[in-house]
C-alpha positions as a Markdown table, in Angstrom:
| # | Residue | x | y | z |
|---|---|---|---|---|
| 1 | Unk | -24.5 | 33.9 | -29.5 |
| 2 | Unk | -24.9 | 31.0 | -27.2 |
| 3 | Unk | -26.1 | 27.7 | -29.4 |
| 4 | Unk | -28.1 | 25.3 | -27.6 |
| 5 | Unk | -26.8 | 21.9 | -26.4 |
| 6 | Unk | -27.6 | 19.1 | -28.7 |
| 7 | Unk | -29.7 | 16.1 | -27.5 |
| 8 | Unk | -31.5 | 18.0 | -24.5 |
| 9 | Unk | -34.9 | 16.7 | -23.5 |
| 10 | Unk | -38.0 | 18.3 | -21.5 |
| 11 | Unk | -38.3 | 14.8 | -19.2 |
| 12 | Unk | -37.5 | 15.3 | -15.7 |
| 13 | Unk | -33.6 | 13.5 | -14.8 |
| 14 | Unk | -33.5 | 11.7 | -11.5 |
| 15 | Unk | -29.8 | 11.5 | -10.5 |
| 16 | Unk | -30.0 | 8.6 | -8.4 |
| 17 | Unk | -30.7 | 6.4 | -11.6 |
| 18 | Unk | -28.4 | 8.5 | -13.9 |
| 19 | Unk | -25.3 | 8.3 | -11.3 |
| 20 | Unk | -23.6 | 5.3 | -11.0 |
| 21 | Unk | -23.2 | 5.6 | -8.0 |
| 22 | Unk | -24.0 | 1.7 | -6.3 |
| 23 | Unk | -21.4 | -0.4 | -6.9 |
| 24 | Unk | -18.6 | 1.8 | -4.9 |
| 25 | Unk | -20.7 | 1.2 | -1.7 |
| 26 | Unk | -19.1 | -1.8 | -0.5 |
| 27 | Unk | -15.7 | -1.3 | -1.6 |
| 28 | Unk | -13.3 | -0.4 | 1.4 |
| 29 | Unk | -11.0 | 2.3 | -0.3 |
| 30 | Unk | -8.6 | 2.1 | 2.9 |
| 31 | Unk | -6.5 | -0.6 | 1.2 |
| 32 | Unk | -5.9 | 1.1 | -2.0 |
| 33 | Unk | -2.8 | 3.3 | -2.4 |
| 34 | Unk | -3.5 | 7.1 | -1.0 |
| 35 | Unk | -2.8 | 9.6 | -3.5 |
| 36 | Unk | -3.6 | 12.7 | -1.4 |
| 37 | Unk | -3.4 | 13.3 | 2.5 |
| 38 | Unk | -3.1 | 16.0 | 5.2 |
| 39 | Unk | -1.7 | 16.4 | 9.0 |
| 40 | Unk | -3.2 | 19.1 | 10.7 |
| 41 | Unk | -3.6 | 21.8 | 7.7 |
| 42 | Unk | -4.0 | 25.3 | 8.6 |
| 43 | Unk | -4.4 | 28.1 | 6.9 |
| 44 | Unk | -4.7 | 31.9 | 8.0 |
| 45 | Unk | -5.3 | 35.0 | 6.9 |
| 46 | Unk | -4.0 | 38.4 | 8.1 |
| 47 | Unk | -5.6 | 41.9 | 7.8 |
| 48 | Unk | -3.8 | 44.4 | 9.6 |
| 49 | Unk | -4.7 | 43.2 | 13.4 |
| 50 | Unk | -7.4 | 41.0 | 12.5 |
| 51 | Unk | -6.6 | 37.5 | 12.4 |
| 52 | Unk | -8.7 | 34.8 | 10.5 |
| 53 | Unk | -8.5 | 31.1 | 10.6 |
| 54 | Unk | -10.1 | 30.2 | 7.2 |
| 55 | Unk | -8.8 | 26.3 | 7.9 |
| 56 | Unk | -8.0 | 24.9 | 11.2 |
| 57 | Unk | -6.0 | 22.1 | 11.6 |
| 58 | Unk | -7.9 | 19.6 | 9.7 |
| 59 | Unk | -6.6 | 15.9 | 9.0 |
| 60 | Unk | -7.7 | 13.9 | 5.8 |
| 61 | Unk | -6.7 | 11.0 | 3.7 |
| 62 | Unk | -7.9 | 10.2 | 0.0 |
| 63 | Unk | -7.8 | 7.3 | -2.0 |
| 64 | Unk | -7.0 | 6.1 | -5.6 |
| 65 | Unk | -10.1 | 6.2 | -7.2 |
| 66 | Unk | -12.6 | 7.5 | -4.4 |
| 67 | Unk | -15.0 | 9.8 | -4.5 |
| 68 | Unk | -14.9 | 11.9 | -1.9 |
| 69 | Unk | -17.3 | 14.9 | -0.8 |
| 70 | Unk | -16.0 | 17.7 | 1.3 |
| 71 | Unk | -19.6 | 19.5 | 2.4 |
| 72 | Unk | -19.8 | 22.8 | 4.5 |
| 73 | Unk | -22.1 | 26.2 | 4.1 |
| 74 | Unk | -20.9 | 29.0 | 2.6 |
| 75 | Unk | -17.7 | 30.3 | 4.7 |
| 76 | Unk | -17.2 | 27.1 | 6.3 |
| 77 | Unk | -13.6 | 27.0 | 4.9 |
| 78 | Unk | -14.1 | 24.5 | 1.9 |
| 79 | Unk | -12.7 | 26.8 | -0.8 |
| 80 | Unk | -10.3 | 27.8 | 1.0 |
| 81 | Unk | -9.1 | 24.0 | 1.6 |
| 82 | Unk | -9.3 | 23.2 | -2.3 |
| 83 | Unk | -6.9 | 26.1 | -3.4 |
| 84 | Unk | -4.7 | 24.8 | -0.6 |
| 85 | Unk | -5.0 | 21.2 | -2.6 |
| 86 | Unk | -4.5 | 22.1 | -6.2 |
| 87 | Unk | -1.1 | 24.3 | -4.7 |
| 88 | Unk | -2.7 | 27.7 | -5.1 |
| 89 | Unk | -2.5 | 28.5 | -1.5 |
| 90 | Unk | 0.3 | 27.3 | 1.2 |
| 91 | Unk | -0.8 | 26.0 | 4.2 |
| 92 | Unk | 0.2 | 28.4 | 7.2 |
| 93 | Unk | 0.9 | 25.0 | 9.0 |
| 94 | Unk | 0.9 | 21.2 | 8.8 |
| 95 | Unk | 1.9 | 19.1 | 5.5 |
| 96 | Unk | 0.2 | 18.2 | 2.7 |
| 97 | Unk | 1.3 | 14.5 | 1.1 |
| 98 | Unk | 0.8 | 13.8 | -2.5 |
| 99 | Unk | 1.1 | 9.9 | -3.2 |
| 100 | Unk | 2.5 | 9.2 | 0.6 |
| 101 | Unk | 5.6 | 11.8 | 0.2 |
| 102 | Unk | 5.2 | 15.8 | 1.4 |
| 103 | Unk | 4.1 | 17.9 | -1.8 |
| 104 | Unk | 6.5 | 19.7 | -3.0 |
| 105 | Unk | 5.7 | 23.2 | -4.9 |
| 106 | Unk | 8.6 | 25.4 | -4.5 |
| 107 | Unk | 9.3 | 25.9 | -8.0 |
| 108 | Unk | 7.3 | 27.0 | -10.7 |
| 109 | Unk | 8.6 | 23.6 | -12.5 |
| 110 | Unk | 7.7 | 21.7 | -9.5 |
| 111 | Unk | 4.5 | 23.0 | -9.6 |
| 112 | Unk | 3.2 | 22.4 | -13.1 |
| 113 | Unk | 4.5 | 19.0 | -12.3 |
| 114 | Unk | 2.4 | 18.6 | -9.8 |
| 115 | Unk | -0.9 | 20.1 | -11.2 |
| 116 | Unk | 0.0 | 17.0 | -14.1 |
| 117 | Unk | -1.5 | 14.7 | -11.0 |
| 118 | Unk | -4.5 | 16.8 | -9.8 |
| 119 | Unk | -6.7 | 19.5 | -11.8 |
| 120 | Unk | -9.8 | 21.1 | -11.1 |
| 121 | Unk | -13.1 | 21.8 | -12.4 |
| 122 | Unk | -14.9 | 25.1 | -11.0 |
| 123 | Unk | -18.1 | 26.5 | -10.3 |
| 124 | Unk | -18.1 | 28.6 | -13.0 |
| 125 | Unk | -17.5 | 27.8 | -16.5 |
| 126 | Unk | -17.9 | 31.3 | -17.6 |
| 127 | Unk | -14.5 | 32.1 | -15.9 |
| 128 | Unk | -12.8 | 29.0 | -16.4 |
| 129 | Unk | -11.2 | 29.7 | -20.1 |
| 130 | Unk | -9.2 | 32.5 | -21.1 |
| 131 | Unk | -12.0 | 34.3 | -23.3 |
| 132 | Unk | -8.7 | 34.9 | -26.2 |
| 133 | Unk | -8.2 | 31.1 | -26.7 |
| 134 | Unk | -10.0 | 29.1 | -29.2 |
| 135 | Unk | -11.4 | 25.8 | -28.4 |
| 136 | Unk | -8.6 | 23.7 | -30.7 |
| 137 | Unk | -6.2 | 25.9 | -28.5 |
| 138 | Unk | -7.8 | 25.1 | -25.2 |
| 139 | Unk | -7.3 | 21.3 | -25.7 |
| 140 | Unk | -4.2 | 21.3 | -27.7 |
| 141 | Unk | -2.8 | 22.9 | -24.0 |
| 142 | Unk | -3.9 | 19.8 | -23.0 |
| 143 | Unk | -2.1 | 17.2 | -25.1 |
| 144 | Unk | 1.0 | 19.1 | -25.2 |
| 145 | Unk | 1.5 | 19.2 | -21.3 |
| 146 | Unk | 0.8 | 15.4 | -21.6 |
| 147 | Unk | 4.0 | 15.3 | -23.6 |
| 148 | Unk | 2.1 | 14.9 | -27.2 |
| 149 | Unk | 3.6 | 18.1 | -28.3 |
| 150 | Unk | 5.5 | 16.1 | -31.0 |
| 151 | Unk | 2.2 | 14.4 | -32.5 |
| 152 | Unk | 1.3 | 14.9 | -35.6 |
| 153 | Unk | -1.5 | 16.9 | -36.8 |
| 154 | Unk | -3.4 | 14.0 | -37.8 |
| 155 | Unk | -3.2 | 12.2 | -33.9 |
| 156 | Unk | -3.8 | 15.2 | -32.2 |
| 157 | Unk | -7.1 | 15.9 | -33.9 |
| 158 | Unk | -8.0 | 12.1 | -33.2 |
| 159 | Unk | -7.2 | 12.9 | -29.5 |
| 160 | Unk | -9.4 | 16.2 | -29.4 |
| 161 | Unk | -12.6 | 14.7 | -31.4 |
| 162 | Unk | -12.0 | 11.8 | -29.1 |
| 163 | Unk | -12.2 | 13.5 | -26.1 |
| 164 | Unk | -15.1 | 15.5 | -27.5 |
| 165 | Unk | -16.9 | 12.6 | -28.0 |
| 166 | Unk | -16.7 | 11.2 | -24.8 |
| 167 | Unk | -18.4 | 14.4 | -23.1 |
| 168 | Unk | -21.3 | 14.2 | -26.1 |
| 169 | Unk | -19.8 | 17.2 | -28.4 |
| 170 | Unk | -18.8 | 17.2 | -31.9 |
| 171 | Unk | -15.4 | 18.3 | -32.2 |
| 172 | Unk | -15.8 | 19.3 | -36.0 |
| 173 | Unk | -18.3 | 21.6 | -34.8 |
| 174 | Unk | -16.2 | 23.6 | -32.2 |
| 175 | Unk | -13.2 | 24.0 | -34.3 |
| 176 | Unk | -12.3 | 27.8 | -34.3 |
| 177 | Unk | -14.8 | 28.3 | -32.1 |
| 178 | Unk | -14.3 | 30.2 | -28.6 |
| 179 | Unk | -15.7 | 29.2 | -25.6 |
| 180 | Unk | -18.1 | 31.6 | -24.8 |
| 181 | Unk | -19.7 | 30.9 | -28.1 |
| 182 | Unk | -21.3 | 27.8 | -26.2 |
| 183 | Unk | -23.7 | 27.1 | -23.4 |
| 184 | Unk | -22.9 | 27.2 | -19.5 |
| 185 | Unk | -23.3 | 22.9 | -20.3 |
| 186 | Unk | -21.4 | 22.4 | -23.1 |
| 187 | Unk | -18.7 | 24.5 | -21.4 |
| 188 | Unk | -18.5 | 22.1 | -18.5 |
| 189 | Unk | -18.8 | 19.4 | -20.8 |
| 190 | Unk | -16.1 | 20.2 | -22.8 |
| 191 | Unk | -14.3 | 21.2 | -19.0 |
| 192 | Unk | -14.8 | 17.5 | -18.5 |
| 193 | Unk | -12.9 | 16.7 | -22.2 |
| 194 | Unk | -10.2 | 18.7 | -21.0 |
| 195 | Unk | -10.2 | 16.2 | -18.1 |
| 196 | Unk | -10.2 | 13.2 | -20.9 |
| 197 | Unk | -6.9 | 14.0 | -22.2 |
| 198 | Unk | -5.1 | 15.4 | -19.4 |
| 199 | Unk | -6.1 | 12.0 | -17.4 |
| 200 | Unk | -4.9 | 13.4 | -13.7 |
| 201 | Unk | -4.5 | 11.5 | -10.8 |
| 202 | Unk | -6.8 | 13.6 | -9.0 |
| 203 | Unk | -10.1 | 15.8 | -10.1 |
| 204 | Unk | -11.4 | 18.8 | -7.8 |
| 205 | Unk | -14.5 | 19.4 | -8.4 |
| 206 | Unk | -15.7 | 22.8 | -7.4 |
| 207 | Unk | -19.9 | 23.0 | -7.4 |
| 208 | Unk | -19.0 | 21.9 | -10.8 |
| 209 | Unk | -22.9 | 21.6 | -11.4 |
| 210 | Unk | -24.4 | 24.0 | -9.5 |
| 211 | Unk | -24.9 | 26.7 | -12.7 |
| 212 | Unk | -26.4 | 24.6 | -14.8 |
| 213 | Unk | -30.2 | 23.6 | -15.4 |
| 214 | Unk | -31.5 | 20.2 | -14.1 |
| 215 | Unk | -31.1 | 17.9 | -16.9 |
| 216 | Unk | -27.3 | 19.1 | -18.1 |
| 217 | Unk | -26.5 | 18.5 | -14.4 |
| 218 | Unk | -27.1 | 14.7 | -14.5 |
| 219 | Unk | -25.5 | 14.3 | -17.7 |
| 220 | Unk | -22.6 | 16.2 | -16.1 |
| 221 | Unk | -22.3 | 13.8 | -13.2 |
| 222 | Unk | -22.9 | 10.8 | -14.6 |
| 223 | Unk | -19.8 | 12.1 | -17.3 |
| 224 | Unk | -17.7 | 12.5 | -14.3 |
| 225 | Unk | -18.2 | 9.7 | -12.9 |
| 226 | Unk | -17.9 | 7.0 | -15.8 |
| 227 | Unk | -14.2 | 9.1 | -16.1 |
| 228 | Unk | -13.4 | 8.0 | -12.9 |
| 229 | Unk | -14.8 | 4.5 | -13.7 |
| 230 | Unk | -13.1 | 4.7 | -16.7 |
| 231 | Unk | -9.2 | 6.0 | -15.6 |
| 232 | Unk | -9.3 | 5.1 | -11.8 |
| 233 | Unk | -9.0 | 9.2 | -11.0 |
| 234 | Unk | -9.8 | 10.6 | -7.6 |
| 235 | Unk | -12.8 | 13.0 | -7.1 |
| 236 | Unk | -12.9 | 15.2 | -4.9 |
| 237 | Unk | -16.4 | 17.4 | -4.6 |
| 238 | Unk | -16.6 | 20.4 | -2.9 |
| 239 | Unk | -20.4 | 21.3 | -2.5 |
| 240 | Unk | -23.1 | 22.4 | 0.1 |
| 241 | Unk | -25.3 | 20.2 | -1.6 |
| 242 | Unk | -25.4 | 17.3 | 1.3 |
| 243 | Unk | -28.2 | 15.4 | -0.7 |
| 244 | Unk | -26.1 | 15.1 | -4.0 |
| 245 | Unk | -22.9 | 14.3 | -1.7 |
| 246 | Unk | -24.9 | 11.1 | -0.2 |
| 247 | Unk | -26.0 | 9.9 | -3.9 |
| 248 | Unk | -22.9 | 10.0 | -5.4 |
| 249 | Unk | -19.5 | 9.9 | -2.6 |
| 250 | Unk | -17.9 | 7.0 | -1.0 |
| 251 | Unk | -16.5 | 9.6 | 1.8 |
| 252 | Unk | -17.9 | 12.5 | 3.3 |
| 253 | Unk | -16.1 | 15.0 | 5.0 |
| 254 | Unk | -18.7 | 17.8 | 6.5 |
| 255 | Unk | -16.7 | 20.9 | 7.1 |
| 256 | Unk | -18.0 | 23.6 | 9.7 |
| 257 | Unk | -15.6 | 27.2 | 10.7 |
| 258 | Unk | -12.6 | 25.2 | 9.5 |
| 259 | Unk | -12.7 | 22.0 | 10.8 |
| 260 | Unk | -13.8 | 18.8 | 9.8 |
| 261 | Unk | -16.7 | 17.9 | 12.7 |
| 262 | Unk | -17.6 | 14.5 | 10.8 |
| 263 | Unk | -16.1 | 12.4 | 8.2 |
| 264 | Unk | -16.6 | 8.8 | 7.3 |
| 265 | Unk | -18.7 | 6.4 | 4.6 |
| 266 | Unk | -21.8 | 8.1 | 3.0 |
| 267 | Unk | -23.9 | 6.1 | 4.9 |
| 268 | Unk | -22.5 | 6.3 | 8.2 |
| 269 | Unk | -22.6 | 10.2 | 8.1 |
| 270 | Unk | -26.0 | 10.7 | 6.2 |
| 271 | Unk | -27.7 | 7.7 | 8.1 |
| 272 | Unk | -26.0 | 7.6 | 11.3 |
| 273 | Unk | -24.7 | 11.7 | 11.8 |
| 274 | Unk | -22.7 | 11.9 | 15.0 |
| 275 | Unk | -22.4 | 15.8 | 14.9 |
| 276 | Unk | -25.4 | 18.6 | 15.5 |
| 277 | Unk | -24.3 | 20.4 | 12.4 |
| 278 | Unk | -24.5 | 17.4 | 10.3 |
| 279 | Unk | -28.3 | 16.7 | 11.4 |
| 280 | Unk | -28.8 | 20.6 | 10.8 |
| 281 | Unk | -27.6 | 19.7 | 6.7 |
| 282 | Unk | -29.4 | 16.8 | 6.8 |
| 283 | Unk | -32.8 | 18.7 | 8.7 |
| 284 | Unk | -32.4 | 21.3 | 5.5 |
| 285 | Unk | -32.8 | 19.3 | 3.2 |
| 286 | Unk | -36.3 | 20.2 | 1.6 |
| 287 | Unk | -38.3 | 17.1 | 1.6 |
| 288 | Unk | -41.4 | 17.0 | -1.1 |
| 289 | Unk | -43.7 | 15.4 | 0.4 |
| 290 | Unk | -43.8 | 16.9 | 3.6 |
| 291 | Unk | -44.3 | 20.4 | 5.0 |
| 292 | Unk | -41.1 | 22.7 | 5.0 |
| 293 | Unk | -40.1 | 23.8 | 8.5 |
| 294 | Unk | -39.4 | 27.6 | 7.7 |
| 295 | Unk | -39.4 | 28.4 | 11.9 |
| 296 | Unk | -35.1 | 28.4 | 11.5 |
| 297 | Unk | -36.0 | 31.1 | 8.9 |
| 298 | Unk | -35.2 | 34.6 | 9.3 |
């Protein structure tokens, strides 16, 4: 049985105040250290004669400690680009650099070394945990591929409640517990406490919120983003939400049949959009207070 999420309230959450989103604005990311980039990244699929270009030669550099959106419809290549990034998928061409130097995955040792610098958190938390783990298991994972595997009992539980606590959840309470004994938000939360003690380089983000009701969603984002206040981690979002990408990135990268057909600051591609699919986003958006153009409909 699913318990409910402590602390939840019946007001309505407006993001923009709950984000902290503001003070990033005027900070030029190019001059600090880039922990992630890509020259002309590919990737295609083959089904017997058919031929598919899921990502088409796209360039891209990120920052420590950006936030960057990567926005595109559904098929417009976005997944396909993140599993290429957290080393699930090889590019079919170009190189990807992980802090200035070409990634190197090989190995299986080589690549648990690497997902130590970047991890990711998906759309759906359901999925996300083996179902046979309990909670204390699911975190202790955690500390031991942080090298804590030596701590003693004693500082390991200090880490876990610590962590736990940081995302709002009690860890006394989810001891012996398994995941899906909790809600779709305290499983992101505690996705996000996961986050807490592994302390990557780089966070993925897939949809991360797009399961979850209203009010767990700003409490989500706003715990994501004091962790990157907090450690100096990269984000990187993958949504088709264009409205939350402008309130909370730095970057945006809009993403249409594999290629990147805009990128820049959030303001230069929200306010200023260069490209006719990033006005077509932006023209989506529903507006409240005025009528809903419905003729691109059907």
């Amino acid at each position: 049985m699913k318990t409910e999420e402590p602390g939840t309230t019946s007001q309505p959450v407006d993001t923009r105040d709950s984000v902290t989103f503001g003070p990033n604005r005027s900070r030029d990311f190019s001059h600090e250290p880039m922990c992630l980039s890509g020259k002309g990244v590919t990737r295609i699929f083959h089904a017997g004669k058919v031929t598919t270009t899921a990502v088409d030669h796209v360039d891209f550099e990120f920052h420590k400690g950006e936030l960057i959106s990567i926005v595109g419809e559904s098929g417009s290549g976005k997944t396909t680009l993140s599993k290429m990034l957290l080393g699930l998928l090889e590019p079919s061409e170009g190189e990807i650099y992980f802090n200035g130097v070409p990634r190197d995955i090989s190995t299986s040792a080589r690549k648990r070394e690497y997902w130590k610098g970047i991890q990711a958190i998906f759309q759906d938390p359901f999925s996300s945990y083996n179902i046979f783990h309990k909670i204390d298991s699911v975190l202790l994972d955690c500390i031991h591929m942080r090298g804590g595997r030596n701590l003693s009992k004693e500082e390991k539980t200090r880490l876990m409640t610590q962590a736990c606590s940081f995302v709002n959840l009690k860890f006394a309470e989810l001891t012996n517990k398994y995941p899906f004994e909790l809600s779709g938000g305290q499983m992101q939360r505690l996705m996000i406490a996961r986050i807490f003690l592994l302390k990557p380089e780089i966070l993925l983000a897939d949809e991360p919120t797009s399961m979850i009701d209203a009010c767990s969603r700003a409490t989500i984002l706003d715990m994501l983003l004091n962790l990157r206040n907090e450690t100096g981690m990269t984000i990187i979002f993958i949504t088709h939400d264009i409205g939350l990408a402008y309130y909370i990135s730095d970057s945006i990268y809009i993403m249409e049949h594999g290629r990147f057909v805009e990128s820049g600051s959030a303001e230069e591609v929200i306010l200023r959009p260069k490209a006719a699919y990033t006005r077509r986003l932006i023209s989506d958006v529903p507006k409240i207070h005025e009528p809903w153009d419905l003729s691109t409909v059907g």
